[in-house]
N, C-alpha and C positions, 0 to 999 in steps of 0.2 A: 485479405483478412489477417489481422496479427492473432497473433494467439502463445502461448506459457512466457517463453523468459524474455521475448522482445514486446509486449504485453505489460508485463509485469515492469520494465525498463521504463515503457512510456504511463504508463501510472504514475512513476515516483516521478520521470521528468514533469509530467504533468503537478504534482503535486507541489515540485520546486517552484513551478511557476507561478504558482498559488502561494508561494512563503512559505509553504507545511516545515515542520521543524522536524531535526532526527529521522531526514528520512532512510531506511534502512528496507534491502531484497534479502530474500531468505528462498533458497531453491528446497523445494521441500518435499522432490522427487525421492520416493524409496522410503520414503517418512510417515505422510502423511497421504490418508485413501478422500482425506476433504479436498487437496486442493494441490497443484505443484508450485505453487508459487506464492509466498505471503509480501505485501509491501505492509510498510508500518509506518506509520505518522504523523506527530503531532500538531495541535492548533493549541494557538496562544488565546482565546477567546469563544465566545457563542457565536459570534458574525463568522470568524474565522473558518470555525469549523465547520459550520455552512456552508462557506464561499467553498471549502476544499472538498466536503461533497457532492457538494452541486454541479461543481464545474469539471473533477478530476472526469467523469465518465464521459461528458462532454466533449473534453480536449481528447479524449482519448480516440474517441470517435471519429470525429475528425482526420487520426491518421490511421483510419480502415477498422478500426474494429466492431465487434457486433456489440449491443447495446448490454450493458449488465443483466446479469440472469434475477439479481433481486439487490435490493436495497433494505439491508437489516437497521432500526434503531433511526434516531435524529437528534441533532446538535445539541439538541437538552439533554439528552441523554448522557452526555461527553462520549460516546464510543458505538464508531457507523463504523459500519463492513458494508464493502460495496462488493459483490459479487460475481466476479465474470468468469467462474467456474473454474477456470486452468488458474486464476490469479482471486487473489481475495487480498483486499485493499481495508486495513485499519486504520481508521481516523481517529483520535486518541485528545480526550484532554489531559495535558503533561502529566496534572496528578493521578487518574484516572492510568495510563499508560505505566508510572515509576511503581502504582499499586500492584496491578496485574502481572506486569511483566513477563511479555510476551516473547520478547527475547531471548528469555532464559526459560521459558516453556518450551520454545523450539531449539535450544541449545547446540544439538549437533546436527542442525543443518547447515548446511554450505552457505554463507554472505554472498551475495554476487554485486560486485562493482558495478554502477548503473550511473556512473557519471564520472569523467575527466576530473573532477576537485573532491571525489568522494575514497581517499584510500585507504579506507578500512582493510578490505580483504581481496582479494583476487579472483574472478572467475574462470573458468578454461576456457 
């Protein structure tokens, strides 16, 4: 079973796969009592963002994990949270996502680098 920041890794890869845009890991141990792990999202469209909820929990599964604990919201909506307790996955439409700005609500949490082409920030 996978579970927190290697979880949270195959979410976003999972999401790359899907084309999700800005994908971004946020370790959000010591921070936050919702969750240790936030990925962040976006889809360029309604199918889009479909495709990358439907399928992120999917692929994810696939490499051992247990099945999301709940599924908040849908692609009308512009903004799913997909659930799996140690990791919580936001699917974001762009405008919806630069409104809110979740990035800068979690501010001083630690980035964690979740891909060879992604070098933002550094994890330990």
């Amino acid at each position: 079973m996978i579970i927190g920041q290697e979880l949270a890794i195959a979410c976003a890869n999972a999401a790359d796969e899907l084309k999700a845009e800005d994908i971004r890991v946020f370790d959000l141990r010591g921070i936050s009592t919702l969750t240790d792990f936030m990925v962040v999202c976006s889809g360029n469209s309604m199918p889009h963002l479909k495709a990358i909820t439907r399928d992120v929990e999917a692929m994810v599964r696939e490499k051992g994990s247990d099945p999301a604990h709940q599924t908040e919201g849908k692609a009308a909506s512009r903004w799913v949270v997909i659930d799996f307790v140690d990791v919580m996955v936001h699917v974001l439409d762009t405008e919806f996502r630069e409104h809110y700005a979740l990035e800068t609500l979690w501010g001083d949490a630690k980035e964690v680098v979740w891909s060879d082409r992604s070098g933002d920030t550094h994890e330990d």
